[in-house]
C-alpha positions as CSV (number, residue, x, y, z in Angstrom):
1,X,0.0,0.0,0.0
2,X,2.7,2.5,1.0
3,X,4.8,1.4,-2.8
4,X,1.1,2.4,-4.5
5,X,0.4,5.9,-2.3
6,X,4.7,6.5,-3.5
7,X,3.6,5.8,-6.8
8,X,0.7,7.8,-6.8
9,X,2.3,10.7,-6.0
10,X,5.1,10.7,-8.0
11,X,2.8,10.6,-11.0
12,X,0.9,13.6,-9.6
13,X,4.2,15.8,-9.2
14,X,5.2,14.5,-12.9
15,X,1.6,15.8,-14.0
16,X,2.6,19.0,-12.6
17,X,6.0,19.6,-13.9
18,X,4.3,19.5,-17.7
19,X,1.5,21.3,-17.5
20,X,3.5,24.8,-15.4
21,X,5.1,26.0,-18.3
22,X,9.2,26.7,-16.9
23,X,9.2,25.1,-13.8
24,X,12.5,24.0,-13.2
25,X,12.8,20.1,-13.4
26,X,14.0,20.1,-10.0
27,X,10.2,20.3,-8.9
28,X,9.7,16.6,-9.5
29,X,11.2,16.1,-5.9
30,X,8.0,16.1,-3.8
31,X,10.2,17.8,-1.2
32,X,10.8,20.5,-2.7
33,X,7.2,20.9,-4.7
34,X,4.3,22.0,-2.8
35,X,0.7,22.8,-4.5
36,X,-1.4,25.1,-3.5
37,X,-5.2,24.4,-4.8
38,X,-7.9,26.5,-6.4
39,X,-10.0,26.9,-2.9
40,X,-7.3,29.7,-2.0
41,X,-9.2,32.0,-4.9
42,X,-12.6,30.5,-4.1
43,X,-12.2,30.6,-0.5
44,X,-10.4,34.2,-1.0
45,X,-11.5,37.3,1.8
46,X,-13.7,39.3,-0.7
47,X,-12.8,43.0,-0.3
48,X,-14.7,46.1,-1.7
49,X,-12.8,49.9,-2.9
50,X,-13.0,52.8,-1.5
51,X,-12.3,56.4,-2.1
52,X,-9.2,58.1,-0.3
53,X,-7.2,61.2,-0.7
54,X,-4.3,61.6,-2.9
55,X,-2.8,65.0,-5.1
56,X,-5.3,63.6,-8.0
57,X,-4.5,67.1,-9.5
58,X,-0.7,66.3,-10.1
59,X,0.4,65.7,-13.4
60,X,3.2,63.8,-12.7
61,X,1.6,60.9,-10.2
62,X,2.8,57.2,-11.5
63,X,1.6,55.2,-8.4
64,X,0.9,55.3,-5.0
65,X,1.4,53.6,-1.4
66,X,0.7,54.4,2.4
67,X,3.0,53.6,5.1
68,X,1.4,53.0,8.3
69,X,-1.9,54.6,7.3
70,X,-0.6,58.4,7.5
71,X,1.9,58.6,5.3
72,X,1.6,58.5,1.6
73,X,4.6,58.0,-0.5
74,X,4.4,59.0,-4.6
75,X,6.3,57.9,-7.0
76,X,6.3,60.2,-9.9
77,X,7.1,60.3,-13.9
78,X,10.3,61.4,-15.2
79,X,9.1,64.7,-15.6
80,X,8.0,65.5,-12.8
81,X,11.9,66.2,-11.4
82,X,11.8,64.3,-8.3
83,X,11.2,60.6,-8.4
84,X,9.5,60.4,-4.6
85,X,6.9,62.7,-2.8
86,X,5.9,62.6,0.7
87,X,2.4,63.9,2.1
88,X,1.2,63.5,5.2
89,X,-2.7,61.8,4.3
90,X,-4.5,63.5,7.7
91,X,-3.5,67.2,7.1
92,X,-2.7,66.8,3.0
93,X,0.6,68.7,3.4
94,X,3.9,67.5,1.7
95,X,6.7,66.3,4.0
96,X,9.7,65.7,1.5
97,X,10.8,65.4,-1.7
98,X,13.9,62.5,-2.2
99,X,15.7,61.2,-5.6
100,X,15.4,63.9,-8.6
101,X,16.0,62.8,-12.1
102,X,19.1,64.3,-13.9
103,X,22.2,63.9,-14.8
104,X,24.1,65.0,-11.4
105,X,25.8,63.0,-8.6
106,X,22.6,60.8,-6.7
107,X,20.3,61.7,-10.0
108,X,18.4,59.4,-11.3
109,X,18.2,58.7,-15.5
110,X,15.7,55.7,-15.5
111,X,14.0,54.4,-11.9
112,X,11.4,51.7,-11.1
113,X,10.8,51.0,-7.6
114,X,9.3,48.0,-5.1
115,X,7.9,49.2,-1.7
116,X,8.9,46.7,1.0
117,X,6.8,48.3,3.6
118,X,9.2,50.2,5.6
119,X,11.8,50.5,2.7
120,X,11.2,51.6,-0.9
121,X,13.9,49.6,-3.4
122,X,14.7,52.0,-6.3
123,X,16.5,50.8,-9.3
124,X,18.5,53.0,-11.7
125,X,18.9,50.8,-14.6
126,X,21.0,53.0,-16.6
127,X,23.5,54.4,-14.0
128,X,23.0,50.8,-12.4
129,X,22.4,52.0,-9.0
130,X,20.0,50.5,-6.2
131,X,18.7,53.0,-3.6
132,X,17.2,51.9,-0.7
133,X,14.8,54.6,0.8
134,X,14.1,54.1,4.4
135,X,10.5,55.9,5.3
136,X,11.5,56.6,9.2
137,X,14.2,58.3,8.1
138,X,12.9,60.5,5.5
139,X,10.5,61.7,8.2
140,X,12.8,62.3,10.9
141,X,16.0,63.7,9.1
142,X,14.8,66.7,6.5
143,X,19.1,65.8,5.1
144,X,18.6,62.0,4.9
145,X,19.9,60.8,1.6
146,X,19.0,57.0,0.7
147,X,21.5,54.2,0.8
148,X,22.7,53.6,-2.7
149,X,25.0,50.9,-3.8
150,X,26.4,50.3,-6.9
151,X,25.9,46.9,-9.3
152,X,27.7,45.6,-11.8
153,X,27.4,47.1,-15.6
154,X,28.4,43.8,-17.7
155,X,25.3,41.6,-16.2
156,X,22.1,41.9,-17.9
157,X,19.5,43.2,-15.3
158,X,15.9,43.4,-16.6
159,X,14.1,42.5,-13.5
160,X,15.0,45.0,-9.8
161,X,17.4,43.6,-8.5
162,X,17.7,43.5,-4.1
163,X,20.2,43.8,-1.0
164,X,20.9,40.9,0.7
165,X,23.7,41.4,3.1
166,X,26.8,42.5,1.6
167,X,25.4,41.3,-2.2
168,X,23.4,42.3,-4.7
169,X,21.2,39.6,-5.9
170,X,19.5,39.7,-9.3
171,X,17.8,37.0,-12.0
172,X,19.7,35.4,-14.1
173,X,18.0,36.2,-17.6
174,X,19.1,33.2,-19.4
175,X,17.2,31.0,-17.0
176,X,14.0,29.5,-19.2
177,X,12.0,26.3,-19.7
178,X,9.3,26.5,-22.3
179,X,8.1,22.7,-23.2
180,X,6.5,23.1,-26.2
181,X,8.9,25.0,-27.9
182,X,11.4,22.7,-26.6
183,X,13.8,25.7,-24.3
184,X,16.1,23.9,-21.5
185,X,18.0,26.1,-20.0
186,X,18.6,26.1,-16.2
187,X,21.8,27.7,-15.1
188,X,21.1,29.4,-11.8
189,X,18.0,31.3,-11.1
190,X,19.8,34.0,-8.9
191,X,23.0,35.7,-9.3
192,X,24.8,37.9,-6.7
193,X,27.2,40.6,-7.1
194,X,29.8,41.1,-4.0
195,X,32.8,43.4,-3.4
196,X,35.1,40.5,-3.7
197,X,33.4,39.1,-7.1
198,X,31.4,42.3,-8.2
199,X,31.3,41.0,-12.1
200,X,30.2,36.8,-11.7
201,X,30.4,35.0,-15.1
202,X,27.3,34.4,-16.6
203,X,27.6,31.8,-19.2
204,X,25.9,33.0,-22.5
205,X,26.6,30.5,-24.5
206,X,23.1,29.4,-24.9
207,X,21.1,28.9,-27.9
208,X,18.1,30.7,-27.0
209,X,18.4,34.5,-25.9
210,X,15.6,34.9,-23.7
211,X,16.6,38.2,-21.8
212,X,13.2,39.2,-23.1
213,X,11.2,36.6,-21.3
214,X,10.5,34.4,-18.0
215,X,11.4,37.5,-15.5
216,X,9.7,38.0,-12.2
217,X,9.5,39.2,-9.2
218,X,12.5,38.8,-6.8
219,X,12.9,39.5,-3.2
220,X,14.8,38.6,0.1
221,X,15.0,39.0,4.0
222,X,19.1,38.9,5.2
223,X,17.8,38.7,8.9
224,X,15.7,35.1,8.1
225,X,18.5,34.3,5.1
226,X,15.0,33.7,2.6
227,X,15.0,34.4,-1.4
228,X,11.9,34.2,-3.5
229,X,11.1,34.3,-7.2
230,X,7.9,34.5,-8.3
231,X,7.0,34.4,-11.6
232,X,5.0,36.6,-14.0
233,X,3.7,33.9,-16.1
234,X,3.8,30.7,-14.2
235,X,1.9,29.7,-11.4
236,X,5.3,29.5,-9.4
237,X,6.9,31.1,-6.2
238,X,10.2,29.2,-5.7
239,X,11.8,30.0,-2.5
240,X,15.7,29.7,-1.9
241,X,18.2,29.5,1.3
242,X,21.3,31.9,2.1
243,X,23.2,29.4,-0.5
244,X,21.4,30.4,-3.1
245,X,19.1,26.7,-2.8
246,X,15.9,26.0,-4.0
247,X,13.5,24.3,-0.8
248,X,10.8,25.1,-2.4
249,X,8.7,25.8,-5.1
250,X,4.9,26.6,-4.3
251,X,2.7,25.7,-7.8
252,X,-0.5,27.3,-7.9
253,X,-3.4,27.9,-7.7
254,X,-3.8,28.1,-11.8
255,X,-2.6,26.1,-13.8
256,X,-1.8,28.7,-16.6
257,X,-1.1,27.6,-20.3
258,X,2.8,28.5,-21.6
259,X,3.2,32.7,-22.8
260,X,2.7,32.5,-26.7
261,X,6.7,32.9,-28.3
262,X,7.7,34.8,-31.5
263,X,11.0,32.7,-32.3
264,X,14.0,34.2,-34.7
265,X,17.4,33.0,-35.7
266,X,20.2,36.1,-35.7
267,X,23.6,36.2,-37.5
268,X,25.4,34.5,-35.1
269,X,22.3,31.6,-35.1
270,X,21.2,32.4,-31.8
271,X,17.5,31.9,-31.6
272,X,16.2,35.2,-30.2
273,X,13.0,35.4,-28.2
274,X,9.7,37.3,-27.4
275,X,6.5,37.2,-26.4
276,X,4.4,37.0,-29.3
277,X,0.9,38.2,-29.1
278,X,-1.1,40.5,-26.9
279,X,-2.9,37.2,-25.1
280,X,-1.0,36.0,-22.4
281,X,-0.6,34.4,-19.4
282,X,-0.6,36.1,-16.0
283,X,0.7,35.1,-12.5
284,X,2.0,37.5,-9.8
285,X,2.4,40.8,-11.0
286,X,3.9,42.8,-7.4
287,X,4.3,42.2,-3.9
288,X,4.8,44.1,-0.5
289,X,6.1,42.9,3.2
290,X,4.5,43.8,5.7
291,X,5.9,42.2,9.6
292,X,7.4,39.5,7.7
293,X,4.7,38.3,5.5
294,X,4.6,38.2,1.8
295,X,1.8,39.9,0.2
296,X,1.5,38.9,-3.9
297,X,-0.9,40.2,-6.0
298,X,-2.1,37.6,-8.7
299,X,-4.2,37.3,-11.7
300,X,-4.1,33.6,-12.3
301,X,-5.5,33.8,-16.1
302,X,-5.2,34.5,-19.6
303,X,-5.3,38.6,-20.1
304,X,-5.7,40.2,-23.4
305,X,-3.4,43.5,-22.7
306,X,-6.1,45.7,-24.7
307,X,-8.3,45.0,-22.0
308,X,-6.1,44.7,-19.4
309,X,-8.7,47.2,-16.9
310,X,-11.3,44.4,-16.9
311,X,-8.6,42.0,-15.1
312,X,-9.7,41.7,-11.4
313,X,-6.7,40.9,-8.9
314,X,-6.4,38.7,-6.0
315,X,-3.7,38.8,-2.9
316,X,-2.3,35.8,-1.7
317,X,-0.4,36.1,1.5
318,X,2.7,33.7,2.7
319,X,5.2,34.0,5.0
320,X,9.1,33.5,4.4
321,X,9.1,29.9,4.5
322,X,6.5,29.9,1.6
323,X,3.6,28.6,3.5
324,X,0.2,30.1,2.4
325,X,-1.9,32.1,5.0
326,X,-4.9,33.8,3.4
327,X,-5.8,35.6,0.2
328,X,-8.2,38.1,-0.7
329,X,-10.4,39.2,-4.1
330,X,-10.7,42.8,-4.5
331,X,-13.3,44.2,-7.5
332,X,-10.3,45.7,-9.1
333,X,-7.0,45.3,-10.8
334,X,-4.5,46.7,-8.6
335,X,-1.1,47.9,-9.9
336,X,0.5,48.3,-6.3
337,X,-0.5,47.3,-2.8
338,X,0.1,48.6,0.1
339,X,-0.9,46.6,3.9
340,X,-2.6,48.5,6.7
341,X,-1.2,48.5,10.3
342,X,-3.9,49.5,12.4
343,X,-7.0,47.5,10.6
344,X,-6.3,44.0,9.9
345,X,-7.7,42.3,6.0
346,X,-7.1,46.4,5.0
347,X,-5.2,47.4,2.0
348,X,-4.3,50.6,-0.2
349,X,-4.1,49.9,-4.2
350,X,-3.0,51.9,-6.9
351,X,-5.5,51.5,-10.2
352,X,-6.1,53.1,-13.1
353,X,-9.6,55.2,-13.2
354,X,-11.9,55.4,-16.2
355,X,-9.2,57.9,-18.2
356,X,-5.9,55.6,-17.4
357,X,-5.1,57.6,-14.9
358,X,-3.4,56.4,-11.4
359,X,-5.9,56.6,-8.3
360,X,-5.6,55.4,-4.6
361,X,-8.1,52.9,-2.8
362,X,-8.9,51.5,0.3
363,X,-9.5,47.8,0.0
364,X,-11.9,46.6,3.1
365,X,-13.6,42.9,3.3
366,X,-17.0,43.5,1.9
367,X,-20.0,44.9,4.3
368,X,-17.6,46.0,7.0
369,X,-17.8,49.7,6.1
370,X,-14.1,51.9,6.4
């Protein structure tokens, strides 16, 4: 009986491995593969939207988040000459302004940023600098300029990349699996840049170029030595140890078909590759931490990017050690999340209202009122 209840579910973790499109063939130890079923969506906290303040008049506005319900935090457009505003949400008036765009020493050419909850993570991809902007600080020192630290300008960084001790860890863009178009390619996920080895090798002598593809979402906690990747087209959170090890990979709750490819041969014969198509697949789009829980935001389907509005998210919540907690449905698609600290099941989103425009929420389970 136990050989048949072995065998049983070896076959269900083989099942798995073909249908997630570029899961790692390392998934077919049970061990290391967990599943997490559909009843987290259909047993998901539904939550409703509310209206709250933000400068809806700026011009400049790109997203939004709260930290620890009074302050709100901006991040602006290029043109709008800094790349971070500060307001205080109960009397409307604005604190700071951190990282301007230019050309100077601390300037920023081209930033995207990931709010960790106390710390926004602000990648400069062309001056390949990593800012980390601590919120305490910017409210109690008016001369408190973010951490910044330098990363190497010969690897290929398309995803941000994070601190993690005395590295620099970022995803290794050559890393793809694509069954039915036959890809292989599994050096490792995650790279890290040091002092002592600030330039690793990255083999490239692959046949498939696939910079263009199969990027996610990376983060990691030095004090708890946890990585994660999750993906934005598979199913897939794989979480790794201060070595740099996979323990495991959470598949889940969708299965989701593989991203559509648009496949060319260059001059050299390197296949290059793209996503082909504006129907694709969708998994975890962004993520926050908030007292050491992860908070994802995930689609789970198909999306056709015309319509891309009529997308509603969910959040699925895990701690480090990639164990699911709860998740939640909110009526909306949300672009960036932030966690409440004083009202638990609360959130604040960044959408886009009925002209594309950026707008803050409040995200309450249904019927409970603000």
């Amino acid at each position: 009986m136990k050989t048949f209840i072995y065998i049983f579910r070896c076959i269900i973790i083989v099942v798995l491995v073909v249908v997630m499109n570029s899961c790692s063939k390392r998934v077919v130890d049970d061990s290391i593969s967990v599943l997490l079923e559909e009843q987290a969506l259909s047993n998901a906290v539904p939550l409703e939207a509310h209206d709250v303040w933000y400068p809806f008049d700026s011009i400049y506005s790109n997203r939004f988040y709260v930290y620890a319900d009074t302050i709100l935090v901006v991040e602006n457009k290029k043109a709008a000459g800094n790349f971070l505003d500060f307001y205080n949400i109960r009397n409307r008036n604005l604190i700071a302004r951190k990282l301007p765009f230019g050309e100077g020493p601390g300037e920023l050419l081209f930033a995207q940023m990931i709010y960790e909850g106390n710390v926004m993570r602000v990648t400069d991809y062309i001056n390949r600098r990593l800012y980390n902007v601590e919120i305490d600080k910017v409210l109690s020192n008016s001369n408190y300029n973010p951490e910044l630290a330098s990363f190497s300008k010969s690897i290929i960084v398309t995803s941000a990349p994070v601190s993690y001790g005395d590295s620099i860890l970022c995803i290794n863009p050559f890393h793809y699996v694509h069954q039915q178009a036959g890809i292989d390619q599994q050096p490792p996920r995650i790279i890290a840049m040091t002092d002592k080895n600030p330039n690793p090798s990255i083999p490239m002598d692959f046949d498939y170029m696939t910079v263009n593809v199969g990027q996610g979402l990376l983060g990691a906690n030095a004090c708890l030595g946890k990585i994660f990747f999750a993906s934005f087209d598979i199913s897939s959170i794989e979480f790794y140890n201060s070595d740099l090890k996979l323990v495991k990979n959470v598949l889940g709750p969708v299965m989701l078909p593989e991203t559509k490819l648009s496949i060319s041969i260059d001059n050299n014969g390197k296949h290059d590759v793209c996503y082909k198509g504006m129907d694709q697949p969708e998994a975890y789009t962004g993520f926050t931490i908030f007292n050491d829980k992860l908070y994802f935001i995930y689609t789970g389907r198909s999306i056709i990017w015309d319509n891309v509005k009529d997308y509603y998210s969910y959040i699925l919540c895990f701690d480090w050690d990639g164990n699911f907690l709860k998740s939640y449905s909110a009526p909306v698609r949300i672009n960036t999340l932030s966690v409440s600290v004083s009202e638990p099941n609360v959130f604040y989103a960044t959408i886009k209202d009925e002209e594309n425009n950026p707008k803050l929420i409040k995200l309450t389970p249904t019927n409970t009122g603000e």
